[in-house]
SERO-4910 file (N, C-alpha, C, O; in steps of 0.05 Angstrom, whole numbers):
BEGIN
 pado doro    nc1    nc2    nc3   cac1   cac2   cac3    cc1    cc2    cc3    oc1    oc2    oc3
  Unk    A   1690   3889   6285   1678   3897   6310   1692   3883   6333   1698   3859   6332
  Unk    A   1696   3900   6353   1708   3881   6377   1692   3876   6397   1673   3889   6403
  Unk    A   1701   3853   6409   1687   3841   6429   1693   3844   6454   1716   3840   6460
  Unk    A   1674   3852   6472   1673   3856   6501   1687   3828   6509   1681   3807   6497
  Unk    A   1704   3829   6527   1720   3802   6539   1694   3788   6560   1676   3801   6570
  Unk    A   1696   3766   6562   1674   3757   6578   1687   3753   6610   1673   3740   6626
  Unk    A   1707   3762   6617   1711   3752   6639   1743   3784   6645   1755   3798   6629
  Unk    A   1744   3781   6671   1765   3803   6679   1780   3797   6710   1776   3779   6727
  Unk    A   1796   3817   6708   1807   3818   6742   1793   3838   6752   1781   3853   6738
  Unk    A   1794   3841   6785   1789   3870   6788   1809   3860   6818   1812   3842   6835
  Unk    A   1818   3889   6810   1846   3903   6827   1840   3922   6854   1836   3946   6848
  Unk    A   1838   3917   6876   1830   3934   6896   1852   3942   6926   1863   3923   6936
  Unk    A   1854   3956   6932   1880   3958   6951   1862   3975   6977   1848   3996   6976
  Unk    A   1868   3955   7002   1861   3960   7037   1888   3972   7054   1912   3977   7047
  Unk    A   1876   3973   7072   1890   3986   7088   1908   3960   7114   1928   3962   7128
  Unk    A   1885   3934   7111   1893   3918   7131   1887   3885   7118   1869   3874   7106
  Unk    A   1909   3879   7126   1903   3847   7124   1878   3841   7128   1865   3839   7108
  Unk    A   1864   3838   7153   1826   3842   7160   1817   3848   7130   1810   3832   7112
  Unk    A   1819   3880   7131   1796   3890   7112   1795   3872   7089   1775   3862   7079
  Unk    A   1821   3870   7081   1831   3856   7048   1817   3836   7043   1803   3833   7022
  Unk    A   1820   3810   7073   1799   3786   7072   1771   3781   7072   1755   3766   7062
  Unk    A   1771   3805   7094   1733   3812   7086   1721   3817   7062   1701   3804   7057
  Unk    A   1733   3838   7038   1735   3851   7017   1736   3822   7003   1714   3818   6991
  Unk    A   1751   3803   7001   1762   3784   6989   1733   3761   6988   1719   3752   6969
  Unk    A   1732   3756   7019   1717   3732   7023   1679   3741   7024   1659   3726   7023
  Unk    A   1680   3765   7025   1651   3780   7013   1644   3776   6991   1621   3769   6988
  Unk    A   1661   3778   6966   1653   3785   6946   1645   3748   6938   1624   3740   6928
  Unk    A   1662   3734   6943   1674   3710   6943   1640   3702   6941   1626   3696   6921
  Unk    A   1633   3703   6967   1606   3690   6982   1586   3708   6972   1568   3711   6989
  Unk    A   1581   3721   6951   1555   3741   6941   1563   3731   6917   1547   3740   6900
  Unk    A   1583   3713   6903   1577   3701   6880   1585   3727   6863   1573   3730   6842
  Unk    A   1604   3744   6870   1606   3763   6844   1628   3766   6846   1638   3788   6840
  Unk    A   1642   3744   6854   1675   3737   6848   1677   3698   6848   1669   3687   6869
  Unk    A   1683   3688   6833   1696   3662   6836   1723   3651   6851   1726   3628   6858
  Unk    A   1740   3671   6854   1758   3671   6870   1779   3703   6881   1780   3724   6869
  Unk    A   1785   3700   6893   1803   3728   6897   1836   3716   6923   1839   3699   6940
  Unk    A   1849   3736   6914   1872   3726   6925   1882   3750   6937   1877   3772   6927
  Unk    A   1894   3749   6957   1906   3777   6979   1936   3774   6985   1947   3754   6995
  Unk    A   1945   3794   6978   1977   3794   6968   1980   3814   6993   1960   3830   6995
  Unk    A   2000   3818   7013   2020   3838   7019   2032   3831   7043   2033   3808   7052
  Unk    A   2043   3851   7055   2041   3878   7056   2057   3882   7024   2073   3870   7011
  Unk    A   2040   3906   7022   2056   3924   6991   2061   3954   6999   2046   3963   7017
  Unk    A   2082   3971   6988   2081   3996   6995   2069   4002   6969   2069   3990   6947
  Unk    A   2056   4030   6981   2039   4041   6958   2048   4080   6959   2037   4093   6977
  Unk    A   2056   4086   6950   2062   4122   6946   2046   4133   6918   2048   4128   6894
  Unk    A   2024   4152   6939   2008   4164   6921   2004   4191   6928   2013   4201   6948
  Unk    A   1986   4208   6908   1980   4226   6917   1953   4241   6930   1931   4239   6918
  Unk    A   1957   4253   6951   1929   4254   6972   1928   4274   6992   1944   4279   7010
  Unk    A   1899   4288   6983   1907   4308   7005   1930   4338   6996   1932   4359   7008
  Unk    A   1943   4331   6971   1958   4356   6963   1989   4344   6965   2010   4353   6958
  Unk    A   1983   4326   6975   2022   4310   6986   2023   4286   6974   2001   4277   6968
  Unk    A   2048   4269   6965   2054   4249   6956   2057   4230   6998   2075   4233   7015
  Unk    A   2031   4212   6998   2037   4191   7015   2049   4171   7016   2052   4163   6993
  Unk    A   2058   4157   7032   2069   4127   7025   2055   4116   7059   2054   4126   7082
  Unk    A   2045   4086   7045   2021   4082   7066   2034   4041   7058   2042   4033   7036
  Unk    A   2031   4026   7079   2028   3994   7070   1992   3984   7071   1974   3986   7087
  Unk    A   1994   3976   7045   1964   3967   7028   1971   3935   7028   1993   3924   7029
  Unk    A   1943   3923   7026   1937   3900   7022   1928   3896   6991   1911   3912   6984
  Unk    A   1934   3882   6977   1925   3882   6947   1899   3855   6942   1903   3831   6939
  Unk    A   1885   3864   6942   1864   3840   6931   1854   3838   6901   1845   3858   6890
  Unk    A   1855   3822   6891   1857   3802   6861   1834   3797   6861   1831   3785   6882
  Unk    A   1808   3799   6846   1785   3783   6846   1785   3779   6818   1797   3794   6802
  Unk    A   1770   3754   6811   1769   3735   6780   1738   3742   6782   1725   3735   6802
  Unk    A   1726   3754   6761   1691   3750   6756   1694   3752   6730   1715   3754   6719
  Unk    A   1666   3750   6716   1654   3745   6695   1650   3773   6689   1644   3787   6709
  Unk    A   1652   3788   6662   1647   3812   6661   1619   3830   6667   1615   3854   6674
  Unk    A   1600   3807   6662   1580   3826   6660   1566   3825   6696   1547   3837   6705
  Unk    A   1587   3807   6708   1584   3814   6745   1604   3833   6748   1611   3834   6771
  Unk    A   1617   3848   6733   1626   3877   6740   1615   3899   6754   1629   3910   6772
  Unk    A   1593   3906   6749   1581   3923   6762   1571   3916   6787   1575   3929   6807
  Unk    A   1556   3891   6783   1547   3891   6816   1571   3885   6839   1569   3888   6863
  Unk    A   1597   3874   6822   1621   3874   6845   1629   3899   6847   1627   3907   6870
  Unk    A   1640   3920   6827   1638   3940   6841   1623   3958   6853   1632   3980   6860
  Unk    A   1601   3951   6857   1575   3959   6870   1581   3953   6904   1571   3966   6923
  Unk    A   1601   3928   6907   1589   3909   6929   1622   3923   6942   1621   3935   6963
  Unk    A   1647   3920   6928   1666   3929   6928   1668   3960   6951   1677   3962   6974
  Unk    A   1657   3980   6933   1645   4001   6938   1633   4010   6968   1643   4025   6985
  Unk    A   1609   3997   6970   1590   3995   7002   1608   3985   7021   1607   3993   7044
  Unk    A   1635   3959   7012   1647   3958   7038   1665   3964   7043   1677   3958   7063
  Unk    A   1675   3980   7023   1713   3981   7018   1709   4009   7048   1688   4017   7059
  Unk    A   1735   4015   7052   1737   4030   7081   1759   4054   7073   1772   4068   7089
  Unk    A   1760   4055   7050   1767   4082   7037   1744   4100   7020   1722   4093   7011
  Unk    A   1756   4121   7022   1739   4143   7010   1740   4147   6987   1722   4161   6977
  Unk    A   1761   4136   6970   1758   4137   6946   1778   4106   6945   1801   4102   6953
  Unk    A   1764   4092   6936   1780   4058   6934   1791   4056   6901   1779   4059   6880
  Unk    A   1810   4050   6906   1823   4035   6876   1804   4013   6870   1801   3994   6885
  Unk    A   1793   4016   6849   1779   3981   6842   1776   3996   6809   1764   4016   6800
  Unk    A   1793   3980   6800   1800   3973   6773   1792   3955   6757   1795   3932   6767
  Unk    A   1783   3953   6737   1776   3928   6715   1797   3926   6698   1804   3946   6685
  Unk    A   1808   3902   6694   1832   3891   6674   1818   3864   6659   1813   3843   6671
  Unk    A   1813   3868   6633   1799   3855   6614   1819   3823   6619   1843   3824   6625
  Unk    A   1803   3795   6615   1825   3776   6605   1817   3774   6576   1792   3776   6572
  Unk    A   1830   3772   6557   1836   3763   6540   1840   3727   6526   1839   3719   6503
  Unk    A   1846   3715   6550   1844   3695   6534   1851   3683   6559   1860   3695   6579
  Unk    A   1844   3645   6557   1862   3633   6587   1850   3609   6577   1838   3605   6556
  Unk    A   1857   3591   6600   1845   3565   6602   1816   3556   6600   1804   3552   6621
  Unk    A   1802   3552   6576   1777   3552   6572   1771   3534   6606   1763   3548   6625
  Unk    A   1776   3508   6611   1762   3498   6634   1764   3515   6652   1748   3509   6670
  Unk    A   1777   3539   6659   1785   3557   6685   1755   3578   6678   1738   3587   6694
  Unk    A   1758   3580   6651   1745   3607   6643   1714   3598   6653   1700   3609   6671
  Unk    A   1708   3581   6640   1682   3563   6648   1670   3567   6671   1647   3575   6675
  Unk    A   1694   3557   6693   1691   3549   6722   1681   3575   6740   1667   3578   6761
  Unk    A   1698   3594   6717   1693   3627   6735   1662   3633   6723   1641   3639   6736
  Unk    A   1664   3632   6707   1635   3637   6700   1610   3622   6718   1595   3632   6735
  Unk    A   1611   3593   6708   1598   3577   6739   1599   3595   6759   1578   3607   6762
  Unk    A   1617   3600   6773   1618   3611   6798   1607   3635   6806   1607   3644   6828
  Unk    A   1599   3644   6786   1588   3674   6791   1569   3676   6791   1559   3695   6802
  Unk    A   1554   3657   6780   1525   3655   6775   1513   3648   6803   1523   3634   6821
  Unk    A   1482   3667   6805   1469   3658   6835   1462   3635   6838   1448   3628   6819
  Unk    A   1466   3615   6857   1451   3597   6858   1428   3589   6869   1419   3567   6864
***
């Protein structure tokens, strides 16, 4: 039988440096991320609308505990400023038990 991972990334892409940090430091402060990191500018070419776009995105990284998946992308969701937002779940697999711990701590309400 396999086991649900206890902990993940989630992958989300803005439109603005702003949004990315809000997105970032929201989730951060509602406890349904332990940390998140904001990478760019990135080019991103997709398809939208019937046409292949190319647009510069902000990439935000958030670390949670799996079973705060839902309510981050719950929280994700209500503030992201796209109409249809990339937010992805990528399982971890394995890491630094004291890291793993810490994220866990961190997610929890206090």
């Amino acid at each position: 039988m396999s086991r649900v991972p206890e902990h993940c990334q989630v992958f989300t892409t803005t439109d603005s440096r702003t949004a990315a940090d809000e997105l970032a430091r929201g989730a951060v402060e509602a406890r349904l991320a332990a940390c998140a990191q904001v990478t760019g500018p990135v080019t991103s070419s997709y398809w939208w609308d019937g046409a292949v776009q190319t647009a510069e995105e902000w990439l935000v990284v958030l670390k949670t505990a799996s079973d705060r998946y839902a309510a981050l992308e719950a929280h994700l969701r209500a503030h992201h400023g796209y109409e249809v937002p990339e937010i992805l779940y990528v399982p971890v697999v394995a890491g630094h038990p004291g890291y793993l711990d810490w994220l866990t701590r961190e997610t929890r309400p206090r």
